[in-house]
ZAMARGU-4260 file (C-alpha; in steps of 0.2 Angstrom, whole numbers, plus 5000, padded with zeros to 4 digits):
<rodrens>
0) 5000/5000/5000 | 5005/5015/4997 | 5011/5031/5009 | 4996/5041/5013 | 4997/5058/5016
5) 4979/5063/5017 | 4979/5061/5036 | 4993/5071/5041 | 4997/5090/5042 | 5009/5093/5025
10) 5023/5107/5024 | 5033/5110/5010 | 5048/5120/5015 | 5063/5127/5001 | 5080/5123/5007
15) 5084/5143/5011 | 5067/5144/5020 | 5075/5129/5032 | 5094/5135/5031 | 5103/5150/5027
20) 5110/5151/5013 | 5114/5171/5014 | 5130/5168/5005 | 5126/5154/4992 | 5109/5165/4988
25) 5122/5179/4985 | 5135/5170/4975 | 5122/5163/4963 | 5114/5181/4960 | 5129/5190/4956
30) 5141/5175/4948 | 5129/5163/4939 | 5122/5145/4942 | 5141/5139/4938 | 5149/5147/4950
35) 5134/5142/4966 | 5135/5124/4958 | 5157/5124/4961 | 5154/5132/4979 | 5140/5119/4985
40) 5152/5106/4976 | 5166/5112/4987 | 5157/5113/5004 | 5146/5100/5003 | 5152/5092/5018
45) 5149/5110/5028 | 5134/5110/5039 | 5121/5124/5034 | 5116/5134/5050 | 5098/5136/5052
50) 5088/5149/5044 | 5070/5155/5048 | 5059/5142/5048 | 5071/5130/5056 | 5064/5133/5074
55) 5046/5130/5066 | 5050/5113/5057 | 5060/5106/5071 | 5046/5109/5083 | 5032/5101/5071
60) 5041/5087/5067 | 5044/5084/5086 | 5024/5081/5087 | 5027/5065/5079 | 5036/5058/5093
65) 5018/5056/5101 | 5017/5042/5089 | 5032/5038/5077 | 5019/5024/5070 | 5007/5037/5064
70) 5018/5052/5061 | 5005/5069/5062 | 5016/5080/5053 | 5026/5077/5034 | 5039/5091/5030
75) 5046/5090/5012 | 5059/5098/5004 | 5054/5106/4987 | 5069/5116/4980 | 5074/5122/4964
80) 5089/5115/4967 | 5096/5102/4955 | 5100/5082/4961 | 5118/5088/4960 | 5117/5104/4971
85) 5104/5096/4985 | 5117/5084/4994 | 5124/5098/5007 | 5103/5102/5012 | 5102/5081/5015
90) 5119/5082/5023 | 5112/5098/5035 | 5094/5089/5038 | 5105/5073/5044 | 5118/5082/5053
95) 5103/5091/5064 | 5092/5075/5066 | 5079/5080/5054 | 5067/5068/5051 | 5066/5075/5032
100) 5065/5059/5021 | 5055/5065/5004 | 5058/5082/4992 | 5055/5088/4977 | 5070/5095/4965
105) 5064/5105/4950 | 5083/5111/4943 | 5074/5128/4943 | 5057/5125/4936 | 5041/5131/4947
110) 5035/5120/4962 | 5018/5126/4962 | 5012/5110/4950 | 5018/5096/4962 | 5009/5104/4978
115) 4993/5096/4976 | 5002/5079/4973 | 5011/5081/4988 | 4993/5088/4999 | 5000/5101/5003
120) 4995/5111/5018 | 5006/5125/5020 | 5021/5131/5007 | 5033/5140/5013 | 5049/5148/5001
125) 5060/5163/4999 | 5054/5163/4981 | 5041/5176/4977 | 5034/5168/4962 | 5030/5150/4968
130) 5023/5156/4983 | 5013/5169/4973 | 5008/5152/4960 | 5004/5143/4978 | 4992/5157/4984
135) 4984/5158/4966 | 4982/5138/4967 | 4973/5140/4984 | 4987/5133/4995 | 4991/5142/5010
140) 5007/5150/5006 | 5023/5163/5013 | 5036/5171/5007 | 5048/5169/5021 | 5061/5186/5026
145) 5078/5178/5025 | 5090/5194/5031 | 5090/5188/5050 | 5094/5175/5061 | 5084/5167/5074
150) 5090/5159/5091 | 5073/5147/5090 | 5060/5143/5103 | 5070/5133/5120 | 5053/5127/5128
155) 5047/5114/5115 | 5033/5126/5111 | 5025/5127/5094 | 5021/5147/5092 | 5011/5152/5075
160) 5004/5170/5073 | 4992/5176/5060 | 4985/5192/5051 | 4969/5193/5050 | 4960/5199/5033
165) 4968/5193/5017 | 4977/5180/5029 | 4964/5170/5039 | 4950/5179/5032 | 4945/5184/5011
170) 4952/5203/5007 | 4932/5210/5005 | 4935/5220/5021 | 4951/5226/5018 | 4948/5230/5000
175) 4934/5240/5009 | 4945/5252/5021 | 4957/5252/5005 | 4945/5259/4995 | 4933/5270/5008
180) 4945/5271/5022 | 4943/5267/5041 | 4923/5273/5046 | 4917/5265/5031 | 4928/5249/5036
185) 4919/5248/5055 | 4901/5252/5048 | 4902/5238/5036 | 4909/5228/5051 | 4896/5232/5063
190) 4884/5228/5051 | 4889/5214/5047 | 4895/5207/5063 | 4885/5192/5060 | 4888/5185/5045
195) 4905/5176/5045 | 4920/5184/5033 | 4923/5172/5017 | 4938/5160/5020 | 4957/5168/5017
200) 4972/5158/5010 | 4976/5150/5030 | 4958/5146/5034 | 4963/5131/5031 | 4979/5129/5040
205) 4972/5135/5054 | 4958/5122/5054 | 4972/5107/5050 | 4980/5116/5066 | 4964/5114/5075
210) 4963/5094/5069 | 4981/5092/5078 | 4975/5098/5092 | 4962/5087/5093 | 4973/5071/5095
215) 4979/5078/5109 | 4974/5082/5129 | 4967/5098/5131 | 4981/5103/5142 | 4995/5091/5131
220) 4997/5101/5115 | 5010/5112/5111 | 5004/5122/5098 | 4999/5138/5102 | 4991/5153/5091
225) 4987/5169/5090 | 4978/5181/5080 | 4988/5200/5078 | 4977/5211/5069 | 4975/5230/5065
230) 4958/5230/5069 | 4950/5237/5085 | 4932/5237/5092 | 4920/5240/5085 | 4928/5228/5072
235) 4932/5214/5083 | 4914/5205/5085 | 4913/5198/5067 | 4930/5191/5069 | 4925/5182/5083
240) 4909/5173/5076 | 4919/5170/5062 | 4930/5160/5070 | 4917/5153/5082 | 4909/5148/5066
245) 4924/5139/5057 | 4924/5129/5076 | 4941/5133/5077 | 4951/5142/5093 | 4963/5153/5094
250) 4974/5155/5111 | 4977/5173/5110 | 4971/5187/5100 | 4978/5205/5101 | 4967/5220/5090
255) 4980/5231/5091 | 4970/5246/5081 | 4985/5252/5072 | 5000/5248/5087 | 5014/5242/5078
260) 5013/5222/5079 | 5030/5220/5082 | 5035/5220/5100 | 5018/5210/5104 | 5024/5194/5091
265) 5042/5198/5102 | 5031/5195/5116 | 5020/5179/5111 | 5035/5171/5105 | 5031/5167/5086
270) 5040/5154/5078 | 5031/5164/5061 | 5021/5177/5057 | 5011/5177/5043 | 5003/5195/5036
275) 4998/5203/5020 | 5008/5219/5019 | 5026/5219/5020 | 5025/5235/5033 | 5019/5225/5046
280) 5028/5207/5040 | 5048/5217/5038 | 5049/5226/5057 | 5042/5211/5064 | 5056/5201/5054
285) 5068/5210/5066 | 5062/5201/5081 | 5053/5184/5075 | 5052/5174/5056 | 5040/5182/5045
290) 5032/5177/5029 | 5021/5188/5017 | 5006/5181/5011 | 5003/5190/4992 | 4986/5194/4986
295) 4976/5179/4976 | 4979/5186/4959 | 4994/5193/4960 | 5009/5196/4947 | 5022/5187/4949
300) 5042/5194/4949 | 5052/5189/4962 | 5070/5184/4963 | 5076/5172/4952 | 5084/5163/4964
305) 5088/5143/4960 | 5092/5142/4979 | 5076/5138/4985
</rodrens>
């Protein structure tokens, strides 16, 4: 029979998104794919040191050691590396324990085509445009920020935070105080308090969150989420039923009403942040990992990276 994945929690991660690869990424962008191919060549007995989502992926694999026959969570590797250039990232995921054992290596072409076949649940890259391909395919999806480094949760913790429109929920409300501004935003709100906001690109993350959850005790999990959010009261009651609606539960929620998210993600502890805008997603880079979530739709034109 073959390996199911339909019943587990499915991350596809790009080798920078898991290490960093600062150096390499420069080396291909200003000397060519020859030259990253003879320095990957050359060190590929070098361990790679973590980069931003290390912390994250290490503390989601570790909720299989509930039960190592019926593993929760599948992490693979999907990188636009070539064959050739991916044996120091296997190298680095055994060197760190990584139970990592499946990947995807695409020698440059897009990724976005093989998420479905893997069930993927949440994609996470430093590549713009297969994340942007991702979000467009319907698949939770995030640029990660790759200029800093990250010490990594020490309690065995599992901290995600999310934005709330165009991230948990559909942009309608946001496109809203975009077009109208901020008292149309909260009478549309109000009004409409009761009927729940249309499902964003992490509505269903969250809920496959939720489903972890639920294997567990009530006091044994060790996920934790919050939502971090610009809006304030009156605009808070809708989100709410939303969510009571989806039956899913958050553990902290902050409407923050315009304060800069920053120093509260410092506080909760986020392993990543998920938002929208990147003047939210790069200050709070300087304190936790970040990924931007682009608009369904969106153009595409990000680096053209083969790191990945």
């Amino acid at each position: 029979m073959s390996y199911q994945l339909e019943d587990k929690m499915v991350i596809g991660v790009s080798s920078r998104a898991l290490f960093d690869l600062t150096k390499e990424n420069e080396i291909f962008e200003k000397e060519g794919l020859d030259a990253y191919q003879s320095y990957q060549f050359e060190h590929e007995k070098d361990v790679l040191a973590p980069g931003p989502g290390f912390s994250l992926i290490k503390s989601l694999l570790a909720l299989n050691d509930k039960d190592p026959e019926n593993p929760l969570v599948e992490v693979i590797i999907m990188s636009r590396n070539s064959t050739n250039t991916s044996l120091r990232v296997f190298n680095s995921i055994k060197h760190y324990g990584l139970k990592i054992t499946r990947a995807a290596l695409v020698s440059g072409s897009s990724l976005s085509p093989y998420l479905q076949g893997f069930k993927t649940d949440l994609f996470l890259s430093a590549y713009y445009d297969d994340v942007q391909n991702a979000i467009n395919g319907g698949f939770a999806a995030g640029v990660i920020l790759t200029d800093h480094t990250y010490t990594g949760a020490t309690d065995g913790s599992i901290r995600i935070a999310f934005d709330g429109d165009a991230v948990l929920f559909d942009d309608s409300s946001e496109a809203i105080y975009k077009e109208k501004g901020l008292e149309a935003f909260e009478q549309n709100e109000e009004e409409n308090a009761d009927d729940p906001l249309g499902e964003g690109p992490f509505a269903g993350f969250l809920k496959k969150l939720t489903w972890i959850r639920n294997q567990y005790g009530p006091d044994e999990c060790p996920i934790r989420t919050a939502l971090v959010t610009s809006r304030s009261a009156p605009a808070h009651e809708r989100v709410i039923k939303t969510l009571r609606s989806w039956n899913v539960r958050l553990d902290e929620a902050f409407f923050l009403g315009g304060v800069e998210k920053k120093e509260i993600l410092k506080a909760f502890g986020a392993q990543i942040f998920f938002d929208d805008q990147s003047v939210h997603t790069d200050p709070a880079a300087e304190e936790v990992p970040s990924a931007r979530v682009p608009y369904k739709g969106g153009s595409l034109g990000g680096s053209q990276s083969d790191e990945n």
